[in-house]
N, C-alpha and C positions, 0 to 999 in steps of 0.2 A: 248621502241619500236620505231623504227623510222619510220618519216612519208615517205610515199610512195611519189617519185616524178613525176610530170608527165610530157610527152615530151610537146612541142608547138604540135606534129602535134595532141597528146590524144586530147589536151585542146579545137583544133581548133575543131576538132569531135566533141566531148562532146557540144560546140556550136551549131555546126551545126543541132545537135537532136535537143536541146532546142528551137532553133528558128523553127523548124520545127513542134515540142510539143505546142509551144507558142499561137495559135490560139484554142486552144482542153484546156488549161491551163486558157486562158481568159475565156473561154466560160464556163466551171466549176464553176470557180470564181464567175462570174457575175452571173448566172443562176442557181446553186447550193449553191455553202458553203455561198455566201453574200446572200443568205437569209436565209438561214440553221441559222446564225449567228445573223442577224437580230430579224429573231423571235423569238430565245432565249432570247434577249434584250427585246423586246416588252411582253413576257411572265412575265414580271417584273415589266412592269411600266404600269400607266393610262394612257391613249394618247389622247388626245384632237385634233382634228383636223379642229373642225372648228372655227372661228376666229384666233389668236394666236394659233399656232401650239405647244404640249408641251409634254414634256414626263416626268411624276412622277413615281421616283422610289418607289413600294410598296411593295416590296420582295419577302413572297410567298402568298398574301391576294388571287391572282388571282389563285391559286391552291385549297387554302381552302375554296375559295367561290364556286369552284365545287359541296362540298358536300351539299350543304343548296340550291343550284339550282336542281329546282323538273323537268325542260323541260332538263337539263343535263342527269339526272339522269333517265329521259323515254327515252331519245335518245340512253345514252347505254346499255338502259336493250334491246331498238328497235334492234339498231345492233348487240347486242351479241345474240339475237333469230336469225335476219338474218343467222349471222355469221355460228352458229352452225348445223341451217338445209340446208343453201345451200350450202357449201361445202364438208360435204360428200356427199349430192346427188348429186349433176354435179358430183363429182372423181366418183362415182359407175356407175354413167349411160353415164360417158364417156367411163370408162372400160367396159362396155358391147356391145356402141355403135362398140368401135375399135374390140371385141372380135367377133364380128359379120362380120365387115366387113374383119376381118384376115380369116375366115373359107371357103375363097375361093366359095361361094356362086356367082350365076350368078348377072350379073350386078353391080358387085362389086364396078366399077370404078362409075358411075351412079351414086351409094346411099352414094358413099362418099363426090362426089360434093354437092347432095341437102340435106346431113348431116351438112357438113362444111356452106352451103350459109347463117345459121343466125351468124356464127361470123362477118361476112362480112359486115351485114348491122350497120349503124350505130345506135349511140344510142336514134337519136330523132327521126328517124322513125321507130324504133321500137317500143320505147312511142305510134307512133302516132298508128302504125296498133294492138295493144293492146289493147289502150284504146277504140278502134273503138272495137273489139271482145270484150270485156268487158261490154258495153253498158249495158243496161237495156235489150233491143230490142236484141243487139247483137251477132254473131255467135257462142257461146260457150254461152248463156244461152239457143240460140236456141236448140243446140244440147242435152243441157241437158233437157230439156224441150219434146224435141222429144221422148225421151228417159222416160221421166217419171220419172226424177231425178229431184232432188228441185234447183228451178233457186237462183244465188244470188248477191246483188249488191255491185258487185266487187272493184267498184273505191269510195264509198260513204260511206260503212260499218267499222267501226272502227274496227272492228273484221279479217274483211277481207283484209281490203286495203295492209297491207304487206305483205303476204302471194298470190294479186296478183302480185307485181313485184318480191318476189322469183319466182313465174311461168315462168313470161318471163323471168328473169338472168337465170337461169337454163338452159333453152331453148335456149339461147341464147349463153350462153359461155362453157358448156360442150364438142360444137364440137370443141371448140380449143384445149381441152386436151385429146379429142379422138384421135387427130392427131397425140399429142406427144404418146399416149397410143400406137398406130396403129405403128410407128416406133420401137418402142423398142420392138413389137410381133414379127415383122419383122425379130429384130438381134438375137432370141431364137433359138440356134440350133434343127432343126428337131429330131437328134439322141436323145436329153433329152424326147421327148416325146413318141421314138421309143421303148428306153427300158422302159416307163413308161407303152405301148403295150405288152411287154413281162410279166411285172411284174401283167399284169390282170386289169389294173387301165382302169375305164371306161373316159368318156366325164368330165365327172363331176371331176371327183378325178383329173383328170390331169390338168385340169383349177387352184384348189382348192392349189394341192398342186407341179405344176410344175410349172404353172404360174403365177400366185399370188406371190410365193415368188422371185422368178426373177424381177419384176416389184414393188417389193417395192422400190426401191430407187426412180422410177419416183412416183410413189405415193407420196412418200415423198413432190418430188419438186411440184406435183398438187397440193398439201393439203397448202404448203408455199404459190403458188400462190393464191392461192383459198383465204386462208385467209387476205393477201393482199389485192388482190381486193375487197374484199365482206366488208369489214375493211373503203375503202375509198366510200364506195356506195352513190352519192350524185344525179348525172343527172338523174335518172331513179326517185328517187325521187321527184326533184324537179319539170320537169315533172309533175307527177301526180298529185299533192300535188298544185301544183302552185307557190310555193318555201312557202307553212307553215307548211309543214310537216303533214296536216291534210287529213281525218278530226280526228278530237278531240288528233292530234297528236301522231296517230298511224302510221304515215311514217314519222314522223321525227329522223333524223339519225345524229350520231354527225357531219359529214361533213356538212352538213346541215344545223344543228347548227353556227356550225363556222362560215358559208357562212351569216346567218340571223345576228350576232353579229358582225361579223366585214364589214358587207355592208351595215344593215339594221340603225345599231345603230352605229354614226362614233364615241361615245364617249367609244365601247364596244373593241377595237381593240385588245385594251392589253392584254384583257380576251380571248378573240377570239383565239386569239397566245396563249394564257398558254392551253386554249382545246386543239389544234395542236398539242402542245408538249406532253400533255399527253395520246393523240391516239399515234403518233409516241412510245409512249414508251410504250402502250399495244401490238400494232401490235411486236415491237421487241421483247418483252420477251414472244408474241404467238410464234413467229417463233423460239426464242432459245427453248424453250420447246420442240416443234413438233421435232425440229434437235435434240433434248437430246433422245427422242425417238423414234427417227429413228437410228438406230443402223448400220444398213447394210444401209453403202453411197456408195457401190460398184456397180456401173453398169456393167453387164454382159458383 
């Protein structure tokens, strides 16, 4: 086969992109794959960094010493509870948030601003107006209190303390995929619901079974996100926690971890990096899974 040849003026184009690519190219490099690459290295060796800086290669010790680490091993029993209750509840109660504000209800434009205003805020003031309702004293034990419900201490209770920062994430990031939920209600032709009118189908059936299955492919991509983030959960805890994941290290999470062995202990680095790589490679084969079943990637 012969090779294709190329004019001066191709070559000069083909330049012209390159140097134009070349700043998006470095910035990759430097701030992606060189550490992407990095930490692969370091997931391999002991790294000493104070006195004589050094690096020992110990192959996969820092994998197998996962298993016989017991604060490893509460971190991602911690995250995979996370994981598993707050991502389908924000996808559900985003999908209801958007399903409500689609049904042309007065004020519509209103409850979709002070829906969306906790994605907005950021994350350590969220911490901070939390832990203030959280309190002992504070406005959500008042309430329940008022109420004749048993008060409980929220930030302090090993029982409870994870289960208060699913409260706020929930709260907190479900409006951003009511957004995307609220757009794709949006692009549903009225006609699919007109003859689901003819066909006798009430309120319910035609959520159920007209839109619901239109909307799977963005469930799909909420359920990706979702686990994603919920996957890297570190500020919210550390926050609370004070960065030890307590008390009795029921909000400690494996980023968290990471953050404690590779800043707390400078001789833990290496280890630190092999945790990293092997979140990196749960989080991907959650997400090839979920895409394995998801079936319908078609959006309407």
């Amino acid at each position: 086969m012969a090779k294709r040849k190329y004019t001066k003026s191709q070559l000069r184009e083909a330049g012209q992109g390159y140097v134009f690519l070349s700043p998006t190219i470095l910035t990759l490099l430097v701030f992606l794959i060189g550490p992407i690459i990095f930490a692969l290295f370091l997931a391999f060796t002991r790294v000493q960094l104070l006195g004589d800086t050094s690096f020992t290669f110990v192959g996969f010790d820092n994998f197998t010493r996962m298993v016989d680490d017991t604060r490893a091993l509460i971190a991602l029993r911690n995250t995979a509870f996370y994981v598993v209750v707050v991502v389908p509840v924000q996808t559900i109660l985003a999908l209801v948030l958007a399903a409500t504000l689609n049904a042309g209800l007065k004020g519509e434009k209103f409850f979709r601003i002070i829906y969306f205003l906790p994605t907005l805020t950021s994350s350590a003031v969220l911490v901070m107006i939390f832990m203030w309702m959280y309190r002992p004293d504070g406005f959500i034990n008042s309430i329940l209190g008022g109420v004749g419900l048993p008060t409980y201490n929220w930030i302090n209770d090993p029982n409870i303390a994870l289960i208060s920062i699913m409260i706020m994430n929930i709260w907190a990031t479900a409006p951003f995929f009511m957004v995307i939920y609220l757009a794709a209600l949006q692009d549903i032709p009225d006609s699919l619901y007109e003859a689901a009118d003819l066909d006798g189908a009430n309120a319910v059936q035609k959520f159920w079974h007209v839109t619901v299955p239109l909307l799977r492919p963005v469930t799909g991509f909420a359920v990706i996100m979702g686990i994603i983030g919920t996957f890297q959960l570190f500020d919210q805890s550390y926050m609370f926690s004070g960065g030890s994941g307590g008390p009795d290290n029921s909000t400690l999470t494996v980023v968290l971890l990471i953050y404690q062995y590779a800043f707390a202990a400078y001789d833990q680095m290496g280890y630190a990096a092999s945790l990293a790589v092997a979140l990196a490679i749960v989080i991907l084969a959650a997400t090839l899974i979920q895409r394995k079943l998801q079936k319908d990637e078609e959006v309407y």
